[in-house]
Each structure stands twice: as C-alpha cells, then as structure tokens.
C-alpha positions in Angstrom: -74.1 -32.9 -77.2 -71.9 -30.7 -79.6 -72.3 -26.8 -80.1 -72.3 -24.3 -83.1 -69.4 -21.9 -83.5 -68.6 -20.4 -86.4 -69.7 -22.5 -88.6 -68.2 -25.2 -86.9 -69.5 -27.9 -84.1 -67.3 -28.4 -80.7 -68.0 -31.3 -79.1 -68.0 -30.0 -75.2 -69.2 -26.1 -73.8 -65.5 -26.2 -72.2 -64.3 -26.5 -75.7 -66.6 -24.1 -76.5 -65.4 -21.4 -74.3 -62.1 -21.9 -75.7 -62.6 -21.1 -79.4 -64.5 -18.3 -77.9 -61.1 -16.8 -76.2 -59.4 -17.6 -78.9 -61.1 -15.7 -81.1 -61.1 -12.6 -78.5 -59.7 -9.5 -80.4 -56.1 -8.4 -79.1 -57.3 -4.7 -79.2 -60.5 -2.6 -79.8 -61.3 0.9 -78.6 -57.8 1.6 -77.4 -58.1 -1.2 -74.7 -55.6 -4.3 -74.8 -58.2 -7.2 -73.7 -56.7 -10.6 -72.7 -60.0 -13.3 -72.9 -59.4 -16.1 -70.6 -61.8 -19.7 -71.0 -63.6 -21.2 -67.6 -65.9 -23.9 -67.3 -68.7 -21.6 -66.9 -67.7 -19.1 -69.7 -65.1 -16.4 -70.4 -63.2 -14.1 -68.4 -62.5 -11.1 -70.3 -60.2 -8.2 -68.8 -59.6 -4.7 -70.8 -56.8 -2.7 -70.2 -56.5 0.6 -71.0 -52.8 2.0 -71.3 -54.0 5.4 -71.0 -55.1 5.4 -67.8 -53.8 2.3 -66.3 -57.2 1.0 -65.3 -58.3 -2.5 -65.7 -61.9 -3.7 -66.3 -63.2 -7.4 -65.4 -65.8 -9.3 -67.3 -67.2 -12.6 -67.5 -69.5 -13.7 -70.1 -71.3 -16.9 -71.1 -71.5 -18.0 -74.7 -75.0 -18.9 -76.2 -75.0 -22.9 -76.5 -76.5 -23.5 -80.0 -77.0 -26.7 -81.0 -75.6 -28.4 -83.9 -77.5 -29.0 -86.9 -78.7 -32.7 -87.6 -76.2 -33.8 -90.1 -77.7 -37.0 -90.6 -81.0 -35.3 -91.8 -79.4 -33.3 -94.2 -77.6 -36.3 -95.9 -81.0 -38.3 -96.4 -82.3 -35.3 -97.9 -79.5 -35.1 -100.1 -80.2 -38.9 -101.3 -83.6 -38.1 -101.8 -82.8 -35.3 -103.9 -79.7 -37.4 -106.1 -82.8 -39.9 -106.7 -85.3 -38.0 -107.3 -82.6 -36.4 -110.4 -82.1 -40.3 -111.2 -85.3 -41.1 -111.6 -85.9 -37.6 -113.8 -83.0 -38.7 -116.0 -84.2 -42.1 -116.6 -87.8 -40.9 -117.4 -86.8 -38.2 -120.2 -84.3 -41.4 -121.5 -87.1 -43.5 -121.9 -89.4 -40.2 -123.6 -86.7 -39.6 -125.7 -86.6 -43.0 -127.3 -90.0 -43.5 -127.3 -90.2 -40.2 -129.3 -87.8 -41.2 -131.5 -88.9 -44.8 -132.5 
C-alpha cells in the first residue's frame, strides 16, 4: 500500500515518516526543533536557547491513501474518445452540409 504526501505517494509508512522529518522546519517560535523518523512516527525535540529547556514529542502521521491512478487514466481515455468521436461527427456534418 503506498501513502499521500505532498502531493506525492511513498510506497512504505517508514518512508513515510521520513519525508515527514525531512520536511520538519529548522526553527519556529524561537525554538531550534531537530524531527527524528521511527517506525511508528516522528520524534520531534524543541529546544529553546533561551532558557536551555528541551521539549520531547512524538507524533504519528495520518496514513492517506493514494489515489487510484489507474482509474484516472481510463477516465482520461474515455474523455480523448469521447473528443474523437465529437470531431469525427461535426467532419461528417460539415460535409454533409456542404455537398
């Protein structure tokens, strides 16, 4: 099974928690945080410099599931015939008009 992030489909929750680290901002609020992947989620720590104290949280990311791809491409060739068959219907009109 694959999961949604960003736009994007992972194909494990490990690799999941990963992206999710990585994408962990540097700094916010003052506080240096350092985001750290497990197997069950990520470990986040904040630091703030200005009082030397250090603040431990985990958290698990929401496991979306990636879209069907293959739906959307049959859709897609439905629609590209269905614009086929439009074309080759005001063709024929347009001769049939004109003769």
């Amino acid at each position: 099974m694959s999961y949604l992030f960003k736009e994007r489909c992972v194909s494990t929750a490990e690799e999941l928690h990963s992206f999710v680290a990585a994408d962990c901002p540097a700094i916010s609020n003052g506080y240096t945080i350092t985001c750290t992947p497990t197997t069950s989620g990520v470990d986040m720590t904040f630091y703030d410099p200005a009082t030397a104290t250090t603040i431990n949280h985990s958290i698990t990311p929401s496991l979306i599931d990636c879209p069907d791809l293959i739906a959307d491409a049959i859709e897609l060739s439905w629609m590209v015939a269905g614009v086929w068959v439009a074309a080759w219907s005001f063709r024929e009109l347009y001769k049939l008009v004109r003769s």
